[in-house]
Steps between C-alpha positions, in 0.01 A plus 500: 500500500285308229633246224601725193603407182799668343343474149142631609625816697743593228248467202202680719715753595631525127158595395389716820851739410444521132149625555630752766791564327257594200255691723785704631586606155171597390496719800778674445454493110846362419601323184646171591554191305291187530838275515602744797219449676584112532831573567360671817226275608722233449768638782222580666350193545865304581553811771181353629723189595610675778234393781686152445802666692533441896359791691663815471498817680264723439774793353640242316149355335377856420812549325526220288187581350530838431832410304249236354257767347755727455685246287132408299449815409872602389461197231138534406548936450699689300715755686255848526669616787517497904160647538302265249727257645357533833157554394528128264615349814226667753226387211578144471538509880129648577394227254696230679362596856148512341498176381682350832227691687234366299613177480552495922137625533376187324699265742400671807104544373429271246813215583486341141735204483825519328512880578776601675709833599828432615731762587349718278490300191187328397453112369217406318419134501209561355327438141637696190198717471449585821902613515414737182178714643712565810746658325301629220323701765808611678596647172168651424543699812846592477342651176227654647778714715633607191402920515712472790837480336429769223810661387511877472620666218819596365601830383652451203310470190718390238663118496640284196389144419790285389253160355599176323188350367703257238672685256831649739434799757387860418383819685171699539443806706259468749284742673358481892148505475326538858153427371690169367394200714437196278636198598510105454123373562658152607803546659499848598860593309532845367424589142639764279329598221629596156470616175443244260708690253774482661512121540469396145834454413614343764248234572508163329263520216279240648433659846453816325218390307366341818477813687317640183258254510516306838139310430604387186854344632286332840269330216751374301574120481704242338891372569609859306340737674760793522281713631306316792910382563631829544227641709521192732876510517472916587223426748286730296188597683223817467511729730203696565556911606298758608565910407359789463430462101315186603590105555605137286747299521886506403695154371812486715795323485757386722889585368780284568692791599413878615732768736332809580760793521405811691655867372832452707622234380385222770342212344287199659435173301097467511521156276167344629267774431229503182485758229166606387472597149307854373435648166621772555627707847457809361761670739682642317911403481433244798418145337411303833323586804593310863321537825601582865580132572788492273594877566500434849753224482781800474295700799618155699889550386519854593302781672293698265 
């Protein structure tokens, strides 16, 4: 076994599961929390601690680490259910064995010093940079696999957004659009849009007036700057869309809180997604429209 060095494997490894971790998300098109997604990496990469154990049975050695991801997953996810459960757990694993695989390849083939697979977890002794394109391009082709997790759609059509974007919670009726597939350019997180209507009075006046006019608040400067503040602090972004009546862009915003609340009564907390923000919906009583991947998150608690 070669030299390692407890800080080294635990800060590669941090990086290597937070980029999984975030490729397994985009896969599956979950909201999750950038401070959760630490949280996971970061058990992740102490589980990796592990190969410093004496040998161990096989049995035993494949079950440590499943209880390992199984445990990185639980903290970094939200509870969706067994089956989304599962299929987090099976994502960050095909990501995991891609990137052990990879990594293995290069030993056998290309032997590069300071690269080393041991017992299934990899150690990089290796520059920065280099560390970073590996695991960029494990991620870009976890993301490339992406049509391969699609969910399929629910059959309800009518849901209820509980939001709190600043000003204490309210609700908007939502409507299941299947032509609706607009999501997060950058981090792949769901995105319901909304009538901007609806949202006036219970936005701070400052973000509302950045959504209005989301140039003007990313141009303005100086130490008072309420409007280039609250976009920054509600990770405003434009989103662009594509329809039938044509294409732009929508400003979106990310709420500090948002449940989505399906016609029975079962609700799932969704905090993490973006809201894109429309003129006008023009559907008639429904205010908001959401997308299969939040739908599907009840098709995951229950058999539609």
């Amino acid at each position: 076994m070669p030299v390692l060095y407890l800080d080294v494997l635990i800060a590669v490894n941090l990086l290597i599961d937070f980029l999984l971790l975030s490729a397994a998300a985009r896969i599956l098109r979950l909201p999750v929390r950038k401070g959760r997604l630490l949280a996971g990496a970061s058990v992740g990469a102490l589980s990796c601690c592990m190969i410093l154990l004496p040998p161990l049975p096989a049995a035993v050695s494949v079950l440590l680490k499943l209880a390992a991801a199984a445990l990185v997953i639980r903290v970094t996810f939200r509870w969706f259910g067994w089956r989304t459960y599962i299929k987090e757990i099976t994502a960050f694993f095909i990501g995991s064995t891609l990137l052990a695989g990879i990594a293995y390849a290069l030993v056998l083939f290309a032997a590069p010093e300071g690269l080393y697979v041991v017992d299934g977890v990899v150690y990089y002794n290796i520059s920065p940079m280099t560390l970073v394109l590996l695991t960029a391009g494990c991620y870009l082709l976890l993301w490339a696999g992406e049509h391969f997790f699609k969910r399929k759609s629910p059959a309800c059509l009518e849901y209820r957004l509980l939001l709190d974007c600043g000003k204490g919670p309210f609700t908007v009726p939502a409507l299941f659009d299947t032509g609706h597939r607009l999501s997060d350019v950058f981090s792949g997180r769901p995105v319901v849009i909304i009538d901007r209507t609806v949202l006036q009075d219970h936005l701070p006046e400052e973000l509302f007036r950045a959504l209005e006019s989301p140039y003007t608040a990313s141009l303005e400067t100086g130490s008072g700057s309420g409007l280039r503040t609250a976009a920054v602090q509600a990770k405003l972004r434009m989103m662009p869309f594509h329809s039938l009546g044509g294409e732009g862009v929508l400003p979106g915003f990310c709420p500090s809180h948002m449940t989505l609340m399906d016609p029975t009564g079962k609700s799932c907390d969704v905090t993490g997604s973006y809201v894109a923000v429309s003129p006008s919906l023009a559907r008639g009583e429904y205010r908001a429209l959401i997308g299969g991947d939040l739908a599907g998150l009840f098709g995951e608690q229950r058999r539609i």
